[in-house]
N, C-alpha and C positions, 0 to 999 in steps of 0.2 A: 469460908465464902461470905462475902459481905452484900445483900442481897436481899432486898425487902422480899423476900418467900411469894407473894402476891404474883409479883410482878416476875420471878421465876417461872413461876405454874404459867402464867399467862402466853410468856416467850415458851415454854417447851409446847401449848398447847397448839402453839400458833406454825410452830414446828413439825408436830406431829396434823395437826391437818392438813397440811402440803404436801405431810408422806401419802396418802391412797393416791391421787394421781400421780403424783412423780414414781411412785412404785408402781402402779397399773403400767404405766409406761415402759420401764424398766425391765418388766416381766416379758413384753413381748420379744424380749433379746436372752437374758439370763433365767436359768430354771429358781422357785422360791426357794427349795432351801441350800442352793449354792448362796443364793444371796442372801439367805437369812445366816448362813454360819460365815460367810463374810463380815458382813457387817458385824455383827458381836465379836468375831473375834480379832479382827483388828482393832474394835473399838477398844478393845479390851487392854490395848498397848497405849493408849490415849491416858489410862490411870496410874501407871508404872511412875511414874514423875511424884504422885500425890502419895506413893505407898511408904517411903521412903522410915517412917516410923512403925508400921503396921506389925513389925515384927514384934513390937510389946505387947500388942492386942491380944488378948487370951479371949478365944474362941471355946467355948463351949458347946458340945454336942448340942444343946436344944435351940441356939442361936444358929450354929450351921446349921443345922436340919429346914429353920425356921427359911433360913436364906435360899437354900436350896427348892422346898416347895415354891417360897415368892415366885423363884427363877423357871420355876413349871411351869404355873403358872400363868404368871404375868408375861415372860416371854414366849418359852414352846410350844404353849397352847395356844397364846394371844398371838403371836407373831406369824405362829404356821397355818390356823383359821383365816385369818388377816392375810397373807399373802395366794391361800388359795381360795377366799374370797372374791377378792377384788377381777382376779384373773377370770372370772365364772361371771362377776356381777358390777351393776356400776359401781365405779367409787365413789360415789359420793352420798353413797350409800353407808360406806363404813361407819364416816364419823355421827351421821344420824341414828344406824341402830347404834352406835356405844357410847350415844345419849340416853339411852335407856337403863345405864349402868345403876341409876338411881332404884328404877321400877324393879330391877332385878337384886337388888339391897332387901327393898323393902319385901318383896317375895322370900329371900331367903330368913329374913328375921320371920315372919309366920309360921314357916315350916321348921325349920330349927330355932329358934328360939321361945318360940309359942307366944310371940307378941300379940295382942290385940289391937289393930290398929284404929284408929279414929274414921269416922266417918267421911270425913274432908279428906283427909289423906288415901282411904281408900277410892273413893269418888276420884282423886284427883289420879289415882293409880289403873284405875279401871281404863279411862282414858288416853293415856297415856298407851296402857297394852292398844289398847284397839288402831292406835296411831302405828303402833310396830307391826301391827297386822297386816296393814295397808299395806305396809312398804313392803314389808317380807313376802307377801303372799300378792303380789299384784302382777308378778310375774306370768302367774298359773290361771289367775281367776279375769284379772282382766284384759290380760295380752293374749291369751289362748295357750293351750299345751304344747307348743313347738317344743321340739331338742333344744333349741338356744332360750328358750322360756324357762324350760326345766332347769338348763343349766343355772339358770342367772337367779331363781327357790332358791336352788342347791347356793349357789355362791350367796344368799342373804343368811341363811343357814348355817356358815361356816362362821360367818361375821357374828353372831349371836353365838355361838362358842367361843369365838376372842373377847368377847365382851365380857363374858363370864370372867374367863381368865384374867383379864385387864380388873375387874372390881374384887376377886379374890387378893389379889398382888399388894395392894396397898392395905388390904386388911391385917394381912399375915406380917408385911415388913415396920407397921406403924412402929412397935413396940423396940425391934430390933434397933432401929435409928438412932434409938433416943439412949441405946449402949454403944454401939459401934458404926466407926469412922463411914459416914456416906459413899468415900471414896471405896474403899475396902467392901463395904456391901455391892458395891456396885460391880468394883470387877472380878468378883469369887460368882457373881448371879452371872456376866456375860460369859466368863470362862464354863462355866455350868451349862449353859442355854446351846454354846457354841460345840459341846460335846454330844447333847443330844440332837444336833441339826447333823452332826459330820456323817455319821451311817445315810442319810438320804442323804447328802449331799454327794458321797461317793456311789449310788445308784444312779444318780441323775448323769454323772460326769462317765457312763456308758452309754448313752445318746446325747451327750451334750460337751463341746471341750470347749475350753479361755479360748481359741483361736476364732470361734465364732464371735467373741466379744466386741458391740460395737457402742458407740459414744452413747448412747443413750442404756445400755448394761453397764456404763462406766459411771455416768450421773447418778445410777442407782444408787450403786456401791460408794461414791464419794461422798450421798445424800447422806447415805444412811448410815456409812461408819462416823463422820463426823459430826454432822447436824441430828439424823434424829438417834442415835446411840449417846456418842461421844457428849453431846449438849444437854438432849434433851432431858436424855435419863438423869444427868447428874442435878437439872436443873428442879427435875420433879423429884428426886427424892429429896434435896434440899429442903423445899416446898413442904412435901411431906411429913417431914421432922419438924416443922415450923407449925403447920396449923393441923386441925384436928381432921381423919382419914375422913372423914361423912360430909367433909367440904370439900374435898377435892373432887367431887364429880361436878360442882360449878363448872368448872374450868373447862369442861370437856366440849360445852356448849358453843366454846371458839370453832371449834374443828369443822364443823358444815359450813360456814363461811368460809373461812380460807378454800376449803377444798374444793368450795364453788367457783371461787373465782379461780383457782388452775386448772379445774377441769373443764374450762370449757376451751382454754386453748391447745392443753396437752396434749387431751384425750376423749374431745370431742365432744362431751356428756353437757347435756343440759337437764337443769330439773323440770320432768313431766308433771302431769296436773296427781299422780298419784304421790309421787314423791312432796307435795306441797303440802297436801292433806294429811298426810301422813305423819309429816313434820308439824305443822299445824296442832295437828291431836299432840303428840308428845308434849312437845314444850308448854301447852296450855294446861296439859294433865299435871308434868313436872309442879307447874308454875303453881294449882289448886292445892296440889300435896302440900306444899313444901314453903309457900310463899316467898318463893325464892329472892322479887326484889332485897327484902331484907339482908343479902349475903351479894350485894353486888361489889365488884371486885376493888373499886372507888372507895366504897366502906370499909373495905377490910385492910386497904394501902393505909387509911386515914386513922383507924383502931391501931394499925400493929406502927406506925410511928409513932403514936401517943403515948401506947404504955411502953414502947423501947424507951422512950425520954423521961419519962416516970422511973 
């Protein structure tokens, strides 16, 4: 693939924040994991074309193995949190808590790695939780205990389990990339992901059949076998293999934009005064950690065409 890496993460990021409303959407017609083992494994014939030498690839046990957690993961964790998510909570909710993928980095190096972090960076991390707080917990505290209040905890809740999963995914796969065929990692993880979807998927399809299928259960599955599977993934692991895994959560900062601007016509949703604040804390906590302008996406287009031509 010929593809400034930058500018891939960018297109797949801008990708995946369109998914939580076009999938909120989706969901009110098709059950999540018919349409989470749709989409993976159709996408999964989208790769068949690029395998065509893979049969040379000598796969080794701790390389599958490696592939197969990613594919835990990054997908059936992240994907199945993420779809019963959204269905509980707003969307646009998603892409803001898994802006937090950073804070929840920096929390697992303390605790498993026994880092000491700096002062600034913790300051800038403390803030940032208190911003996830808001959002996640605003349901219960400042809208009152309703059943739909509850629900919509419970759905920020599951969103902070995809997250997890989403920032494990790229830890685990960094390494493997930089041996074996993008293509080929990609669809050993969807054929993987789409096996552990098909046991619920065939639960759901005892109160749910294709005949109820309507155009907006169709949009889902077109969205998502081709654009966020089919595109997105190949375009981020691309990305992936190209620059170092502790910069790839920049990019994810795209995704509450996009998904603002569709969700307010899709699926109704606008951001409230807690969702602003919330967002607010994060990104300014991020931004004290991290001093993130340093890593703006402009910089890194204008770095990695410099040393290509070097």
């Amino acid at each position: 693939m010929i593809m400034n890496p930058v500018v891939a993460l960018i297109i797949a990021n801008i990708i995946w924040g369109a998914a939580a409303p076009i999938f909120k959407l989706a969901l009110t017609n098709i059950p999540p994991f018919t349409l989470a083992f749709l989409r993976f494994f159709l996408a999964s014939f989208l790769y068949l074309p690029f395998l065509k030498n893979s049969y040379k690839v000598k796969l080794d046990i701790k390389d599958l193995f490696g592939i197969v957690v990613a594919a835990f993961f990054g997908i059936t964790i992240n994907i199945s949190f993420f779809f019963l998510g959204i269905k509980k909570t707003a969307s646009i909710n998603a892409p803001i808590i898994a802006s937090t993928g950073p804070l929840l980095i920096f929390i697992f190096s303390i605790i498993f790695l026994k880092e000491r972090p700096r002062f600034k960076t913790f300051f800038g991390m403390v803030i940032s939780f208190l911003g996830a707080l808001v959002i996640i917990f605003s349901p219960i505290i400042f809208d009152g205990k309703t059943l739909k209040n509850i629900g919509a905890f419970e759905g920020n809740l599951f969103l902070v389990i995809a997250t997890i999963g989403a920032v494990i995914h790229p830890l685990v796969l960094k390494n493997i990339l930089k041996k074996i065929n993008m293509y080929l990692v990609t669809y050993l993880s969807f054929i993987f992901a789409s096996l552990t979807f098909l046991p619920f998927m065939i639960n759901e399809l005892n109160n749910w059949s294709f005949f109820d299928l309507r155009t907006v259960g169709v949009v889902g599955i077109i969205f998502g076998v081709i654009l966020s599977s089919g595109i997105a993934f190949i375009l981020f692991n691309y990305g992936l293999s190209k620059i170092k895994a502790q910069e790839i959560g920049i990019f994810t900062y795209i995704d509450p934009f996009v998904a603002i601007i569709l969700a307010i016509p899709l699926v109704g949703e606008y951001p409230n005064l807690y969702f602003l604040i919330g967002s607010l804390l994060i990104f300014s906590g991020i931004f004290i950690a991290e001093g993130r302008i340093h890593y703006h996406p402009i910089h890194w287009i204008k770095n990695f065409t410099v040393n290509k031509a070097v």
